[in-house]
PDB file of N, CA, C and O in Angstrom, chain B, residues numbered from 101:
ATOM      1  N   UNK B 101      15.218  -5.870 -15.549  1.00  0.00           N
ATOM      2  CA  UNK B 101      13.872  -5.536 -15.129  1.00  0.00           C
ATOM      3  C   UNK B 101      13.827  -4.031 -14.825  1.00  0.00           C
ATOM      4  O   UNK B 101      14.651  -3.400 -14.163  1.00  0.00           O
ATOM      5  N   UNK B 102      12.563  -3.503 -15.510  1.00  0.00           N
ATOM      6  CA  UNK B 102      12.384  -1.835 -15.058  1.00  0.00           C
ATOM      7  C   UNK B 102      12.446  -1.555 -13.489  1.00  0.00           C
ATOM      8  O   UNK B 102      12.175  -2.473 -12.716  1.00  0.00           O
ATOM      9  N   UNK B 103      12.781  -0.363 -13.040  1.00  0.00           N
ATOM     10  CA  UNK B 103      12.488   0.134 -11.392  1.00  0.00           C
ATOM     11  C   UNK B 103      11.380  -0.176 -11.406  1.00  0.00           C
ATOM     12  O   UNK B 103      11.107  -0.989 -10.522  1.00  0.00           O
ATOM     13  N   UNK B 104      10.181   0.249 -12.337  1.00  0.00           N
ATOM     14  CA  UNK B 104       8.771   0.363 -12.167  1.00  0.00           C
ATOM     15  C   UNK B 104       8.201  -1.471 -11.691  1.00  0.00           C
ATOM     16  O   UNK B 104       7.461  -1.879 -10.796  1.00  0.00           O
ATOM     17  N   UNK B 105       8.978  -2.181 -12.788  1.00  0.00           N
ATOM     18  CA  UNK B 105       8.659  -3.452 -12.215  1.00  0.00           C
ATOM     19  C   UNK B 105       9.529  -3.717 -10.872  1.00  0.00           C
ATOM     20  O   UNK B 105       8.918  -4.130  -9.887  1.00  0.00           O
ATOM     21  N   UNK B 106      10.279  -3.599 -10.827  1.00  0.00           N
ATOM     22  CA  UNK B 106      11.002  -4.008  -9.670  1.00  0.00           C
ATOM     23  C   UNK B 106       9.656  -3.869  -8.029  1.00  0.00           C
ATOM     24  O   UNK B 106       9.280  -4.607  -7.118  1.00  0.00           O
ATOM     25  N   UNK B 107       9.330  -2.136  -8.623  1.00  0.00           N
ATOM     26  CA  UNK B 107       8.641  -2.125  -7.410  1.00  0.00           C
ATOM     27  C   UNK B 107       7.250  -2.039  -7.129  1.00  0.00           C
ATOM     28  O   UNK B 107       6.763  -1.580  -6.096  1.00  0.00           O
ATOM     29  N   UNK B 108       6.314  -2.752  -8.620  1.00  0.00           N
ATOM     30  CA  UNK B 108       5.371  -3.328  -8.426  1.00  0.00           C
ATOM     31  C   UNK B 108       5.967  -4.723  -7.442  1.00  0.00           C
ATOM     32  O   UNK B 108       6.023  -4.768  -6.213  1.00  0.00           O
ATOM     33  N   UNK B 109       6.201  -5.344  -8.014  1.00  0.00           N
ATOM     34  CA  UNK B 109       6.795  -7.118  -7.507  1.00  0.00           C
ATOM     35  C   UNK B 109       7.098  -6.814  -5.548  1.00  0.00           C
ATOM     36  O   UNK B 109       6.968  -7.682  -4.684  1.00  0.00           O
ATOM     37  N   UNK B 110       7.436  -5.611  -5.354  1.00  0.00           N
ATOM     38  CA  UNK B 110       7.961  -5.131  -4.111  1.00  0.00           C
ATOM     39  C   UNK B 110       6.371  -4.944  -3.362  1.00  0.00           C
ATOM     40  O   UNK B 110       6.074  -5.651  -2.398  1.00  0.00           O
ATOM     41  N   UNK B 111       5.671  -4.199  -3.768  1.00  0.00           N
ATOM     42  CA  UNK B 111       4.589  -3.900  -3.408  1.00  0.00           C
ATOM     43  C   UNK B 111       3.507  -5.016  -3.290  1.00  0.00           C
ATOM     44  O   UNK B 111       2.533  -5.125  -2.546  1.00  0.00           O
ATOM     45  N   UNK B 112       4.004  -5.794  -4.264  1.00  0.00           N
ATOM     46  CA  UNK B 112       2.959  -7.252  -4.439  1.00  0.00           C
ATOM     47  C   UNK B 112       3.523  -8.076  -2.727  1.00  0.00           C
ATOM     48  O   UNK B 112       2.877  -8.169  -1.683  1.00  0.00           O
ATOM     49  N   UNK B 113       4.410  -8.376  -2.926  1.00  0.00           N
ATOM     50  CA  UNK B 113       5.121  -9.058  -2.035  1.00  0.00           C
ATOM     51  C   UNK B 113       5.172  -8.668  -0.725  1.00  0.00           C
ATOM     52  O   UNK B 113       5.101  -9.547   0.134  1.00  0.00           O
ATOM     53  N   UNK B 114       5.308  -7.226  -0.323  1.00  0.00           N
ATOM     54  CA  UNK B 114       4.946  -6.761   0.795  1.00  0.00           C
ATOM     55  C   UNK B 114       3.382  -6.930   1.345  1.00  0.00           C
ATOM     56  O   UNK B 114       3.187  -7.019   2.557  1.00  0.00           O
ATOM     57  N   UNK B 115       2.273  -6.969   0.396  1.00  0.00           N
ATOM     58  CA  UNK B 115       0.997  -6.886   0.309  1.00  0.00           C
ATOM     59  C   UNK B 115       1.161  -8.555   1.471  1.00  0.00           C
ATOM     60  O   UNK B 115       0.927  -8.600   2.679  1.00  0.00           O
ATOM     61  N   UNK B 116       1.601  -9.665   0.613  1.00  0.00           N
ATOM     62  CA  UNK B 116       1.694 -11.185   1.079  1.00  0.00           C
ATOM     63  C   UNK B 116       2.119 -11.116   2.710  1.00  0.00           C
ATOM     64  O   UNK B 116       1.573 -11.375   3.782  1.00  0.00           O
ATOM     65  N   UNK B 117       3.238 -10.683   2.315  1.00  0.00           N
ATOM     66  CA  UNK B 117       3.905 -10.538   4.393  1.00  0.00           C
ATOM     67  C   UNK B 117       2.733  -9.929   5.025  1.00  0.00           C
ATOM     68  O   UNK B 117       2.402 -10.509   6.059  1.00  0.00           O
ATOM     69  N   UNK B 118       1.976  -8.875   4.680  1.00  0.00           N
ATOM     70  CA  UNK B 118       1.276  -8.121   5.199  1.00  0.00           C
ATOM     71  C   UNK B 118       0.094  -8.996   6.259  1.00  0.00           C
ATOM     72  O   UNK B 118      -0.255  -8.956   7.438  1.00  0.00           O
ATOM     73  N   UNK B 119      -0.280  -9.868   4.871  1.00  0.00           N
ATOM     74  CA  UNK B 119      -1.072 -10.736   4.920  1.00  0.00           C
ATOM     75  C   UNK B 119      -0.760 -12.133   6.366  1.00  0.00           C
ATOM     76  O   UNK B 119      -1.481 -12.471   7.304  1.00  0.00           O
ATOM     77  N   UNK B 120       0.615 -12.613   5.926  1.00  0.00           N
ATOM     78  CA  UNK B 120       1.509 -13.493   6.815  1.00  0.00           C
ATOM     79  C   UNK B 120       0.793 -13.117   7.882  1.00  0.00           C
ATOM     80  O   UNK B 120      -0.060 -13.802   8.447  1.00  0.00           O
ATOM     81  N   UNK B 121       1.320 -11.434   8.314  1.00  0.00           N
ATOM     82  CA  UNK B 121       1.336 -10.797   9.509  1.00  0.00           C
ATOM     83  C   UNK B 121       0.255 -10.713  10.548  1.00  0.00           C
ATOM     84  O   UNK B 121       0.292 -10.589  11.773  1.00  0.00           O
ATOM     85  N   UNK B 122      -0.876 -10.837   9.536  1.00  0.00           N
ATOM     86  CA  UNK B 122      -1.971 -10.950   9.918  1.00  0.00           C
ATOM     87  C   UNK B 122      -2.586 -12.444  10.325  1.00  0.00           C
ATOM     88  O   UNK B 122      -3.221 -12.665  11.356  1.00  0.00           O
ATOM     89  N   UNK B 123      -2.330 -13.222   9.509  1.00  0.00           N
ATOM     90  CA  UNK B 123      -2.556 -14.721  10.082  1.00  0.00           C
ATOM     91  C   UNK B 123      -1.834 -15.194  10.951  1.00  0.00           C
ATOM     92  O   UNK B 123      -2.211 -15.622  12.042  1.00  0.00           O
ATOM     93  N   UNK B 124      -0.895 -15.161  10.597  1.00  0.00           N
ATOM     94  CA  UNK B 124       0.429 -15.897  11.703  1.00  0.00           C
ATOM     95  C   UNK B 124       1.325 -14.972  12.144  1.00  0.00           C
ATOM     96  O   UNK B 124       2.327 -14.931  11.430  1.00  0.00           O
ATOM     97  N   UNK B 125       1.329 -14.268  12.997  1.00  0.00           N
ATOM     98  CA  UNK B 125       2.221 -13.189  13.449  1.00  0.00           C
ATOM     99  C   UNK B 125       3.591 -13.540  14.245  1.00  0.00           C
ATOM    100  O   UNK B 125       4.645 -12.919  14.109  1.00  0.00           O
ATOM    101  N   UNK B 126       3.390 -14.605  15.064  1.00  0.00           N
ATOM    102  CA  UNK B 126       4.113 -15.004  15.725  1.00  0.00           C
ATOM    103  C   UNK B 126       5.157 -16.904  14.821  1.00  0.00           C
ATOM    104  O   UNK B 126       6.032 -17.599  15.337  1.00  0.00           O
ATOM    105  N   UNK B 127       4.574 -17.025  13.644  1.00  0.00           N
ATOM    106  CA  UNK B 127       4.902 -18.337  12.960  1.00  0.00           C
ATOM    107  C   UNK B 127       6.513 -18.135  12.829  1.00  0.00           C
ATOM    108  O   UNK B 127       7.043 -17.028  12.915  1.00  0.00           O
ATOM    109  N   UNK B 128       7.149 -19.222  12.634  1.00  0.00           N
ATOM    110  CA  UNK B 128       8.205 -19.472  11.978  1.00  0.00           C
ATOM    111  C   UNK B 128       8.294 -19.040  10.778  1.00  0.00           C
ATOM    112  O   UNK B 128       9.121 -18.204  10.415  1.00  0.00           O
ATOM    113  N   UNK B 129       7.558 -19.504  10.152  1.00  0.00           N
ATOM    114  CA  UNK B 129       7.020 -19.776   8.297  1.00  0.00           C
ATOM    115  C   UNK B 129       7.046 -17.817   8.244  1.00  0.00           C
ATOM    116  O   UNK B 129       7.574 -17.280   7.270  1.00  0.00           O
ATOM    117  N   UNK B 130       6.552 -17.121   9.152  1.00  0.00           N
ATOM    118  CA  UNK B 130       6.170 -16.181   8.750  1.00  0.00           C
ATOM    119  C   UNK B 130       7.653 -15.118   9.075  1.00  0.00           C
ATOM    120  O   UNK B 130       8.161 -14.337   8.271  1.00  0.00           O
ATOM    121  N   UNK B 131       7.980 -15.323  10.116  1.00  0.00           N
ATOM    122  CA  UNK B 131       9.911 -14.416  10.580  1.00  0.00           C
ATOM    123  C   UNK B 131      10.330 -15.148   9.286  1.00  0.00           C
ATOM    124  O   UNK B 131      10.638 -14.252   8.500  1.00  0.00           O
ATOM    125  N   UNK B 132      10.480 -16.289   8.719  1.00  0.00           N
ATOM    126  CA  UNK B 132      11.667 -16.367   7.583  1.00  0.00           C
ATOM    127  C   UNK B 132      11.434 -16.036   6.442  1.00  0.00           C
ATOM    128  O   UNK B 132      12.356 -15.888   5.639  1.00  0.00           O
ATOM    129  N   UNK B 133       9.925 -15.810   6.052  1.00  0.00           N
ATOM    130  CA  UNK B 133       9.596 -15.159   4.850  1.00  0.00           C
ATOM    131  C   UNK B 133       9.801 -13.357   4.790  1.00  0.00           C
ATOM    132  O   UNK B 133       9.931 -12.569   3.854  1.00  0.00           O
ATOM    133  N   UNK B 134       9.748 -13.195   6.363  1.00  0.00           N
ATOM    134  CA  UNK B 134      10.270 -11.801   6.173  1.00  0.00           C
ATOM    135  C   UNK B 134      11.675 -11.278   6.208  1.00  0.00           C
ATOM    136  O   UNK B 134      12.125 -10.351   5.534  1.00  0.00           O
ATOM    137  N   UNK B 135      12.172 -11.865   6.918  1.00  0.00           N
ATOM    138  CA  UNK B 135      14.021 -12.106   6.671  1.00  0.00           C
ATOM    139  C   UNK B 135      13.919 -12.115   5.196  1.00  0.00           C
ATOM    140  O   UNK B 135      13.824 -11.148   4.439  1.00  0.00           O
ATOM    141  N   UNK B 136      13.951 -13.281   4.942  1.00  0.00           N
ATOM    142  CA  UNK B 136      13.822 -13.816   3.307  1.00  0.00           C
ATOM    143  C   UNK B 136      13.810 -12.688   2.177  1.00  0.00           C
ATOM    144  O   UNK B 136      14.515 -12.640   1.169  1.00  0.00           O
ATOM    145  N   UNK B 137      12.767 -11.739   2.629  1.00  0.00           N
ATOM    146  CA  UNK B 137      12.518 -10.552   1.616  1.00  0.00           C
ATOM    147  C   UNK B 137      13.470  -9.742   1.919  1.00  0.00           C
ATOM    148  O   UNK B 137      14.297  -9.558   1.026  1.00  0.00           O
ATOM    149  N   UNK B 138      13.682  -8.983   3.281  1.00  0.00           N
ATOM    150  CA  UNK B 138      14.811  -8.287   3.348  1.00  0.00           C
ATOM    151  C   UNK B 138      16.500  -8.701   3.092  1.00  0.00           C
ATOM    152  O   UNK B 138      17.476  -7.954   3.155  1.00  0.00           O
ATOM    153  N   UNK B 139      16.430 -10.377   2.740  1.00  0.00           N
ATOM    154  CA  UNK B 139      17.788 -10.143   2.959  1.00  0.00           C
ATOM    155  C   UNK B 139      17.840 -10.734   0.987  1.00  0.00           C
ATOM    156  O   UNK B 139      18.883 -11.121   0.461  1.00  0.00           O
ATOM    157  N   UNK B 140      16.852 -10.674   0.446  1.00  0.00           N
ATOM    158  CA  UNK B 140      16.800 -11.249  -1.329  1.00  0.00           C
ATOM    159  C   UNK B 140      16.351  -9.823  -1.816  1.00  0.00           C
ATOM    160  O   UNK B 140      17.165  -9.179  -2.479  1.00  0.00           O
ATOM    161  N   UNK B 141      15.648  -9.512  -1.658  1.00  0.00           N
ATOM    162  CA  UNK B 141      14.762  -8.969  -2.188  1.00  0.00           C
ATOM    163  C   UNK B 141      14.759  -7.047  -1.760  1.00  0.00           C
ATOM    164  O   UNK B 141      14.833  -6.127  -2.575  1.00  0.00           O
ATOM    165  N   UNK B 142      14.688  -6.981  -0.783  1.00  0.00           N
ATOM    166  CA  UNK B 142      14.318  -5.405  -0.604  1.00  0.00           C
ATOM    167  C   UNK B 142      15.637  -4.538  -0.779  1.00  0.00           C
ATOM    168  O   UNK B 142      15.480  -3.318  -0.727  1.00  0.00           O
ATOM    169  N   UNK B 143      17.087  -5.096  -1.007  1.00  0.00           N
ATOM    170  CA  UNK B 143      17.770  -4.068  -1.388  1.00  0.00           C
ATOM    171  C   UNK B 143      17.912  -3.716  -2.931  1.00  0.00           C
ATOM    172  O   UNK B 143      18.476  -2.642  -3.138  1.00  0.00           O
ATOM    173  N   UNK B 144      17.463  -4.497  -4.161  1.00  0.00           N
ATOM    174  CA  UNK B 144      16.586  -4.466  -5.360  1.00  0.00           C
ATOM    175  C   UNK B 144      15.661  -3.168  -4.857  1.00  0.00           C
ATOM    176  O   UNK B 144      16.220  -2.075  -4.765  1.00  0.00           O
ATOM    177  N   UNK B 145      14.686  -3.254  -4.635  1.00  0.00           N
ATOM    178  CA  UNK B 145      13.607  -2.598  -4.362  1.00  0.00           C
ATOM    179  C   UNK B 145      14.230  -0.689  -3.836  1.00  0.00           C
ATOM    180  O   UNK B 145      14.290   0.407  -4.392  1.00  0.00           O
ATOM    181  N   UNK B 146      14.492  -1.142  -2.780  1.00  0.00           N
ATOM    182  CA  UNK B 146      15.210   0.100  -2.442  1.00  0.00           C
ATOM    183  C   UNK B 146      15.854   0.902  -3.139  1.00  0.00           C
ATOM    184  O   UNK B 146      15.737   2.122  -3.024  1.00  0.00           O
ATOM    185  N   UNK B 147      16.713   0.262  -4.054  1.00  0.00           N
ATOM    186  CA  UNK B 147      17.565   0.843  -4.784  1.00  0.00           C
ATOM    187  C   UNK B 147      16.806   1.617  -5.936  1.00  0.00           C
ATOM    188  O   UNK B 147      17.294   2.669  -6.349  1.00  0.00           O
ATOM    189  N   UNK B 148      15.776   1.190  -6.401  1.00  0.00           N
ATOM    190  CA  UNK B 148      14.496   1.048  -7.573  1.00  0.00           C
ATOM    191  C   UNK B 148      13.616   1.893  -7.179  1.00  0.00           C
ATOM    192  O   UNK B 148      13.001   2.619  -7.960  1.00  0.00           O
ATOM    193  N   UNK B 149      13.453   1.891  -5.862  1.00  0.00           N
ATOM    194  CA  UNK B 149      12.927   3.263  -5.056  1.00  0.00           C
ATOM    195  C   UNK B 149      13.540   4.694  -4.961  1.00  0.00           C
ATOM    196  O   UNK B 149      12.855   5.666  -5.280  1.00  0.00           O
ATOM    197  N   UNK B 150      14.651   4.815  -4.583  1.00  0.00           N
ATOM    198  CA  UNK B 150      15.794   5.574  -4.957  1.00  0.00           C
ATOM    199  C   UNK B 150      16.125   6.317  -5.851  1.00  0.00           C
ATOM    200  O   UNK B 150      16.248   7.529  -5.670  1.00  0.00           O
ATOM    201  N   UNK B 151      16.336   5.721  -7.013  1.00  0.00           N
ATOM    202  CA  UNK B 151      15.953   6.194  -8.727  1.00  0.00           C
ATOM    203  C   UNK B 151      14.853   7.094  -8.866  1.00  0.00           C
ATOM    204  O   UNK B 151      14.876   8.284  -9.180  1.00  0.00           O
ATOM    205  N   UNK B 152      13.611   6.144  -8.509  1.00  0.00           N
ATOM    206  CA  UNK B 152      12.043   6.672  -8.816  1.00  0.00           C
ATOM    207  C   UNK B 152      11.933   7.961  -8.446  1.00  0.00           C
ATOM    208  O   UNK B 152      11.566   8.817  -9.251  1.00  0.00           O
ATOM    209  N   UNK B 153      12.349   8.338  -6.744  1.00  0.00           N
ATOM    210  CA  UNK B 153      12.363   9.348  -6.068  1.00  0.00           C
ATOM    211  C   UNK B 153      13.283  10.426  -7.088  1.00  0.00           C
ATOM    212  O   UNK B 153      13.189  11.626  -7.344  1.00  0.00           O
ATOM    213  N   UNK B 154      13.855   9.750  -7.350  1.00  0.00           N
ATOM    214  CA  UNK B 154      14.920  11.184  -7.681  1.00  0.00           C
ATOM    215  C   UNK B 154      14.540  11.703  -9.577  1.00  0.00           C
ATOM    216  O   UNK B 154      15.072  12.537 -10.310  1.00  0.00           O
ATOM    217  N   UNK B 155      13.383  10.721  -9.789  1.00  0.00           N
ATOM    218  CA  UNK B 155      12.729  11.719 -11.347  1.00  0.00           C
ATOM    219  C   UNK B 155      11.884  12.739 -10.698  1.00  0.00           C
ATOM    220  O   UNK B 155      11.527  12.896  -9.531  1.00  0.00           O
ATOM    221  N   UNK B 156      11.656  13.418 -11.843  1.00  0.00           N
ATOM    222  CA  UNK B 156      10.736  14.469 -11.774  1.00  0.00           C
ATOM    223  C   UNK B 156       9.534  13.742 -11.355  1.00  0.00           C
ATOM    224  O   UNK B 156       9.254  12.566 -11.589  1.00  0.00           O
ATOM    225  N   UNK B 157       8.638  14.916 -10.478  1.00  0.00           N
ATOM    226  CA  UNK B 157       7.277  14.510 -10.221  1.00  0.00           C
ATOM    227  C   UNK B 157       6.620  14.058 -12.136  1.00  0.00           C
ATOM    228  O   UNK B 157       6.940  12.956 -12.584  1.00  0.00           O
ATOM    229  N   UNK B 158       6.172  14.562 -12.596  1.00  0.00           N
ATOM    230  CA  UNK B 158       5.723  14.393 -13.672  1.00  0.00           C
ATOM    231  C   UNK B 158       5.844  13.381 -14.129  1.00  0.00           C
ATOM    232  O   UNK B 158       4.869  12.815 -14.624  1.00  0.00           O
ATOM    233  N   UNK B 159       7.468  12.634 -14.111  1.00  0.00           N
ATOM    234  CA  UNK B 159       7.676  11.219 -15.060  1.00  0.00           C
ATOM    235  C   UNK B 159       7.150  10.755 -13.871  1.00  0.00           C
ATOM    236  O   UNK B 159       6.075  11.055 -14.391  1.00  0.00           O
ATOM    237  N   UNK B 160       6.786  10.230 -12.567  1.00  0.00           N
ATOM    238  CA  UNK B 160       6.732   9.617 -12.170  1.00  0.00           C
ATOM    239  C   UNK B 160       5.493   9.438 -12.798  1.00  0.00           C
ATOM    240  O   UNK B 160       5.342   8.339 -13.331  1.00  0.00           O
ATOM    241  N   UNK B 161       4.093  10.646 -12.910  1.00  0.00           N
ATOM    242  CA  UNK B 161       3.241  10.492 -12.964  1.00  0.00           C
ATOM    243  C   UNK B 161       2.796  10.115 -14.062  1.00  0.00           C
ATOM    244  O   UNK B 161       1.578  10.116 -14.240  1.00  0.00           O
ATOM    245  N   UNK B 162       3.714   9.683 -15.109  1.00  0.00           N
ATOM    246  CA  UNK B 162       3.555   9.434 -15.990  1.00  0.00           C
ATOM    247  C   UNK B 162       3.485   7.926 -16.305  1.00  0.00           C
ATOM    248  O   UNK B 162       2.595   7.199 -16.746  1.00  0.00           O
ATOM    249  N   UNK B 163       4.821   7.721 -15.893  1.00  0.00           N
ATOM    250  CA  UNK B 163       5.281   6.757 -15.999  1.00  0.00           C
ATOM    251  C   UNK B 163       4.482   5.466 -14.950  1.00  0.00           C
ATOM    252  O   UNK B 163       4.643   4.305 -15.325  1.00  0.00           O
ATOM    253  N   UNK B 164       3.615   5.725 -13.622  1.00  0.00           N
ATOM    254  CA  UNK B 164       2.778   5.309 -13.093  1.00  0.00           C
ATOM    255  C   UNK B 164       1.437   4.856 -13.923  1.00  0.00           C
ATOM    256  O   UNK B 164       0.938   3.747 -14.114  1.00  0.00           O
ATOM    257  N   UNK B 165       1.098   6.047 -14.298  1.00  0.00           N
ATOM    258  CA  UNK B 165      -0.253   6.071 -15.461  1.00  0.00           C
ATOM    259  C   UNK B 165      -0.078   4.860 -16.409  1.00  0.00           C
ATOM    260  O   UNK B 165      -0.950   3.994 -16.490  1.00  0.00           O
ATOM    261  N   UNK B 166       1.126   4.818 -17.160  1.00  0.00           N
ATOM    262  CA  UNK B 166       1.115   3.911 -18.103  1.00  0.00           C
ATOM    263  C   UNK B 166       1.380   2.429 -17.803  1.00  0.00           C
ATOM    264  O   UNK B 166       1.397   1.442 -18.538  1.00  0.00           O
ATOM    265  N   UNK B 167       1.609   2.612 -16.296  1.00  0.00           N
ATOM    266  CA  UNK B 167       1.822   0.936 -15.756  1.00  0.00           C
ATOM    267  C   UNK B 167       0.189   0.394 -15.325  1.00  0.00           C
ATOM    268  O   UNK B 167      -0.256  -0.716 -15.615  1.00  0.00           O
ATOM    269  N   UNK B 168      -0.391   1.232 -14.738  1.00  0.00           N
ATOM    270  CA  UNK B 168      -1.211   1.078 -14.155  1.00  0.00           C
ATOM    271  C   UNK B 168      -2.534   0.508 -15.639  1.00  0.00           C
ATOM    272  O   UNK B 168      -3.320  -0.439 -15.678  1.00  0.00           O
ATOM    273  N   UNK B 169      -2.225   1.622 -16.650  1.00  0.00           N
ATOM    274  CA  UNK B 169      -3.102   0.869 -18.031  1.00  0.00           C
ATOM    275  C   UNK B 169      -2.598   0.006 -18.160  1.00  0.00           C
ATOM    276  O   UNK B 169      -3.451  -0.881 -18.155  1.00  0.00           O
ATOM    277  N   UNK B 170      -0.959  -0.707 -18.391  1.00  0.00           N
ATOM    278  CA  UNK B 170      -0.686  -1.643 -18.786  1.00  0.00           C
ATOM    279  C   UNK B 170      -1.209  -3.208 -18.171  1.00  0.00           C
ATOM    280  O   UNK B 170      -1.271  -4.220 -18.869  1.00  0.00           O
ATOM    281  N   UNK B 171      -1.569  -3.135 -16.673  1.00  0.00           N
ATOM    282  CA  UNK B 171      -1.815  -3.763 -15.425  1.00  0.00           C
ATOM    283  C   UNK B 171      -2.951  -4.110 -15.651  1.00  0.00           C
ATOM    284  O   UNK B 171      -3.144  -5.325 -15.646  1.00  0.00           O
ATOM    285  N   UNK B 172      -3.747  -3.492 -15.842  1.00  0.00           N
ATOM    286  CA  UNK B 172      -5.328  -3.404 -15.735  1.00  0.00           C
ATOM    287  C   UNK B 172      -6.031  -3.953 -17.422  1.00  0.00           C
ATOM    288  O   UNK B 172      -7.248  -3.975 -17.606  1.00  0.00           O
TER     289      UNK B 172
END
């Protein structure tokens, strides 16, 4: 899987907890879905973040542009 996907799927998923956070702040359902991500999921992401940071501004902006047509 691309970084770029990696950290759409990251961004999607954070969006959900976000959401959790907001309904159920204090739930069970909601601490293990966030564990859950940090302990599956966000060192993927991080790492995919990492990469991204370290292209040139330009590819990023590039490479953003063409996800974002692809998305839409």
């Amino acid at each position: 899987m691309s970084d770029e996907a990696v950290l759409v799927r990251a961004r999607r998923r954070l969006g959900e907890l976000a959401a959790l956070l907001e309904v159920a702040p204090f739930s069970p359902d909601t601490e293990e879905a966030m564990r859950a991500y940090l302990r599956d999921e966000a060192p993927c992401a991080r790492e995919a973040f990492a990469r991204w940071a370290e292209l040139p501004e330009q590819t990023r902006r590039t490479r953003a542009a063409r996800l974002r047509e692809a998305l839409s």
